[in-house]
Wavefront OBJ file of the C-alpha trace (Angstrom):
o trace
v -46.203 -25.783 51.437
v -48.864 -26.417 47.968
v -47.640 -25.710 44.779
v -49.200 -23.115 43.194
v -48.840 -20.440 39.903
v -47.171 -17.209 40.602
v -48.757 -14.216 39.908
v -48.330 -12.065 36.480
v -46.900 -9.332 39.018
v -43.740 -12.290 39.859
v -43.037 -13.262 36.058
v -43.228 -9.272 35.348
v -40.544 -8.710 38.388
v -38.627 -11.593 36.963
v -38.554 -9.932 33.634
v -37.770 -6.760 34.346
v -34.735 -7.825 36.581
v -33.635 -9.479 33.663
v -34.170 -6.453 30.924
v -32.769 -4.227 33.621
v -29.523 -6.482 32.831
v -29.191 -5.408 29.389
v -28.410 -8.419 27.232
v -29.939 -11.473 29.275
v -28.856 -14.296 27.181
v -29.165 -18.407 27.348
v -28.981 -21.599 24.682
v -32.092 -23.932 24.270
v -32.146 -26.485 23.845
v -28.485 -26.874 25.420
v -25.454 -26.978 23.375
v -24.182 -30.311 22.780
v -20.767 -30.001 22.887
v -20.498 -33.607 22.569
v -21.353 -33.486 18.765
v -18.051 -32.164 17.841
v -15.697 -32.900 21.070
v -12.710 -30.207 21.858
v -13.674 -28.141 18.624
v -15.331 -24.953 20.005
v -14.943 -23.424 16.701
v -16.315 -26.076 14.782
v -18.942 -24.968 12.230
v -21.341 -27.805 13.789
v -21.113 -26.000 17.389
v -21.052 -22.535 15.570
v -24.426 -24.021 13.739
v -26.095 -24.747 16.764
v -25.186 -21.830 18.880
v -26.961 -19.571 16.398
v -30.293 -21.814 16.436
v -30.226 -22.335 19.950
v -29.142 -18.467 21.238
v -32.300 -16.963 23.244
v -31.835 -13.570 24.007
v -34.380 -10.828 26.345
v -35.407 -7.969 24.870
v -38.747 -6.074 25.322
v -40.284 -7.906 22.121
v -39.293 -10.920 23.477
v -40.444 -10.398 27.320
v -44.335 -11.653 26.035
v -43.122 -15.206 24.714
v -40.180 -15.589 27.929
v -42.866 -14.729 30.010
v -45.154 -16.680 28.688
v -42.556 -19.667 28.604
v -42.007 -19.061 32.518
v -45.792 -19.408 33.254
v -46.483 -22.341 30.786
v -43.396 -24.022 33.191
v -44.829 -23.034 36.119
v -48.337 -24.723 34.981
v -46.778 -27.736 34.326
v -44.879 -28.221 37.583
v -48.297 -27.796 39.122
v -50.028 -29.719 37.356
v -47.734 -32.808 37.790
v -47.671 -31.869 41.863
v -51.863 -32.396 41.941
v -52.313 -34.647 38.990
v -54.161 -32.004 37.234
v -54.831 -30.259 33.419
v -55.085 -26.828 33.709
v -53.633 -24.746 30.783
v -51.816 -21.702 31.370
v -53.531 -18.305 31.319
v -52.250 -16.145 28.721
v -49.908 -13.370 29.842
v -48.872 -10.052 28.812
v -45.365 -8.247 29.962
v -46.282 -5.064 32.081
v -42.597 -3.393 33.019
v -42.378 -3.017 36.844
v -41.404 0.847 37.849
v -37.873 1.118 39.884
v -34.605 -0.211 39.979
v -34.293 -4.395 40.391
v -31.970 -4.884 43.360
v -29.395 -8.049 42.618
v -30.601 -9.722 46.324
v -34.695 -9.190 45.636
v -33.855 -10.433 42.295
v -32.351 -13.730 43.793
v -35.079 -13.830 46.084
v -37.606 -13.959 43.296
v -35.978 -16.078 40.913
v -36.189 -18.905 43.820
v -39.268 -18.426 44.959
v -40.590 -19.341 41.227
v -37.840 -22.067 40.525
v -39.618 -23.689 43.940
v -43.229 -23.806 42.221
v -42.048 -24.293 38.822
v -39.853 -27.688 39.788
v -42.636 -30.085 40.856
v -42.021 -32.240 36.880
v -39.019 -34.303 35.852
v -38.179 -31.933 32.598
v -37.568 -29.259 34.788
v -34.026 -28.833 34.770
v -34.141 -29.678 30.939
v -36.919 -26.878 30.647
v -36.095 -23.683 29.023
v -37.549 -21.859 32.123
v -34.536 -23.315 33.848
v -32.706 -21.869 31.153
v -34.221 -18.696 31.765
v -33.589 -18.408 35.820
v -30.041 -20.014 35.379
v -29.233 -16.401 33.212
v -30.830 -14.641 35.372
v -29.275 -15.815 38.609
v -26.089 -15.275 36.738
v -26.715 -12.124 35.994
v -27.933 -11.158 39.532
v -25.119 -12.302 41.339
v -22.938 -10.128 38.860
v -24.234 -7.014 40.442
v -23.863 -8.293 43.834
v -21.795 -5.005 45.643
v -18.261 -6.090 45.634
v -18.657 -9.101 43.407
v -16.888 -7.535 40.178
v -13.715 -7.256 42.628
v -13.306 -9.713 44.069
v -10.304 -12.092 43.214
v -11.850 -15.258 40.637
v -8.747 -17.111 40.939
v -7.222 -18.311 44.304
v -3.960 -18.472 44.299
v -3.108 -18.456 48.342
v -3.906 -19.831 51.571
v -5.315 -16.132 52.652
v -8.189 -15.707 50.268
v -10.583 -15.615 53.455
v -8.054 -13.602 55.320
v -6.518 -11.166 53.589
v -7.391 -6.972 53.855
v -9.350 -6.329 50.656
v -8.212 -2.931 49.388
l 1 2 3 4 5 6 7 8 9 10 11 12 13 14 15 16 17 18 19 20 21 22 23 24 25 26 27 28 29 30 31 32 33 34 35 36 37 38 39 40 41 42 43 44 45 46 47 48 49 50 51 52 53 54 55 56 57 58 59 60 61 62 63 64 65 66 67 68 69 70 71 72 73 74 75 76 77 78 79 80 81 82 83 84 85 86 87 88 89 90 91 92 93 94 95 96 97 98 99 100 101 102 103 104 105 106 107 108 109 110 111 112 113 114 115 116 117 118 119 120 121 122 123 124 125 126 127 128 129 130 131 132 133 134 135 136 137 138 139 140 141 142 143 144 145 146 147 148 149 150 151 152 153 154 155 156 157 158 159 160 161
């Protein structure tokens, strides 16, 4: 299958899957816990969470969107060896409820057109879909109770109540 750049309508889906989460949140560039080793509280890490903390919100949508296409540029461009520059985009909210599975869906279809370069998984898009994935699978029916921590052989077995 080519590469190509998804639509305005896909980045617009994404977006409003991830507004529709309330609070879509990520770090970029990545924390590095390394600077300051077993000290989560440190003021260094504290310092850098701050700078680094992205955050969705309907004035932010333009730029995230924005970032997703410029992403999705590049991986194409890489694929065919090529110098396009990315079209400029404006959020447009998409009407209805996101559903956690279409959601999913969505967020892999552009992850497989948007990973043709090597700074992909250091890209902020990546960022961007790892959240959202997250946040997806967190609505999943049944996922909030189901039991995080196995402590027994029946986990597959046992009557869920």
């Amino acid at each position: 299958m080519s590469a190509f750049v998804v639509s305005d309508d896909h980045i617009d889906a994404l977006l409003t899957a991830g507004l529709h989460s309330r609070g879509l949140r990520w770090f970029w560039p990545e924390i590095d816990a390394a600077s300051d080793r077993g000290n989560w509280t440190s003021a260094a890490l504290q310092a850098q969470s701050e700078q680094r903390r992205r955050e969705l919100t309907i004035d932010t949508a333009g730029r995230v969107g924005a970032v997703l296409l410029a992403e999705n540029q590049r991986s194409v461009n890489h694929r065919y060896d090529e110098e396009e520059l990315e079209i400029p985009y404006l959020f447009r909210p998409v009407p209805g409820t996101p559903d956690p599975v279409t959601t999913l869906r969505i967020i892999a279809s552009y992850e497989y057109q948007a990973c043709e370069h090597p700074g992909w998984r250091s890209s902020e898009a990546y960022a961007i879909c790892d959240a959202l994935r997250h946040a997806a699978i967190a609505t999943l029916p049944g996922y909030a109770a189901a039991p995080g921590i196995v402590t027994g052989r029946d986990i597959f077995t046992a009557s869920r109540r």
